[in-house]
C-alpha positions in Angstrom: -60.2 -7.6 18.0 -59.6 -4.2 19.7 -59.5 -0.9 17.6 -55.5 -1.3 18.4 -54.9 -4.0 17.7 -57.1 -3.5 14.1 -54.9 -0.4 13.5 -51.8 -2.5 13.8 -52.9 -4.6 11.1 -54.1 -2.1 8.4 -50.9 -0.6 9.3 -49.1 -3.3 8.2 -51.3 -4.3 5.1 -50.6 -0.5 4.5 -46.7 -0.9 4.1 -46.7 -3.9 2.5 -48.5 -2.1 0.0 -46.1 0.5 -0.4 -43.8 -1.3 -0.5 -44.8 -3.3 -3.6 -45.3 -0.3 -5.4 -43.6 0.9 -8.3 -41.3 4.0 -7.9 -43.9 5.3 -10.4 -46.8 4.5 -8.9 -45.5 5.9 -5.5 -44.9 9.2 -7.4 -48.4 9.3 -8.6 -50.0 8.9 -5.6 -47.8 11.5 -4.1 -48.8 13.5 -6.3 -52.4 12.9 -5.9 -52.7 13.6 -2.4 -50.4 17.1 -2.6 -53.6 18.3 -5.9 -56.2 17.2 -3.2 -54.9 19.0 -0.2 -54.7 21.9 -2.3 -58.6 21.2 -3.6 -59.2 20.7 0.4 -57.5 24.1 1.0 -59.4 26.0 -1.6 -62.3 25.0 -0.2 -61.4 26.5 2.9 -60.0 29.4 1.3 -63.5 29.5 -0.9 -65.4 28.7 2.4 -63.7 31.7 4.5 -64.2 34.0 1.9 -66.8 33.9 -0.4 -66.5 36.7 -2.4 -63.0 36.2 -3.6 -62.8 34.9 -7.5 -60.7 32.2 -8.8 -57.4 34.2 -9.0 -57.8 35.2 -5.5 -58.8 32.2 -4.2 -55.2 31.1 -6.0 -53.3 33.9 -4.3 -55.0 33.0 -1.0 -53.4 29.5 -1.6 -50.0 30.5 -2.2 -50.0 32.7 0.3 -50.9 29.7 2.6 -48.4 27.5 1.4 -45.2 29.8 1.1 -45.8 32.2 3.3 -46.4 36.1 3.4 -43.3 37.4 2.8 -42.1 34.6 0.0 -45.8 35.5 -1.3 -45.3 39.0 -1.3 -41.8 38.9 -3.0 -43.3 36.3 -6.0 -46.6 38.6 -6.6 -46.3 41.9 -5.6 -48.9 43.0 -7.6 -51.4 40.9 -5.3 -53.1 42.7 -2.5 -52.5 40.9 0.4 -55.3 38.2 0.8 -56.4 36.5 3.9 -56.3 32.6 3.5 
């Protein structure tokens, strides 16, 4: 079997999955994969820049996800912290 036609398959195992899946249980793992991107980011964030605590390293976050200016409106009492 070539690695094409392999990814083919898992594809559709994949789908089929999904698609037997609760609305519920499609939320959940929604949900778990947007809490461990952010985990992945932090790490990142944690990696890049050792020395900032944990509210920086939250700031950092938001500021990677919404942007600097959004960032800078919602907590303008933040300095402004490289992700």
């Amino acid at each position: 079997m070539t690695a094409a036609v392999t990814a083919i398959s898992v594809s559709r195992v994949q789908v089929d999955l999904f698609r037997r899946m609760t609305a519920g249980e499609k939320s959940a793992l929604v949900e778990q994969m947007f809490e461990e991107s952010r985990e992945l980011a932090r790490c990142g964030i944690r990696e890049r820049h050792p020395g900032y605590g944990l509210d920086e390293v939250e700031h950092a976050l938001h500021r990677l996800w919404v942007g600097d200016a959004l960032a800078d409106k919602a907590w303008p009492n933040f300095t402004h912290l490289r992700p």
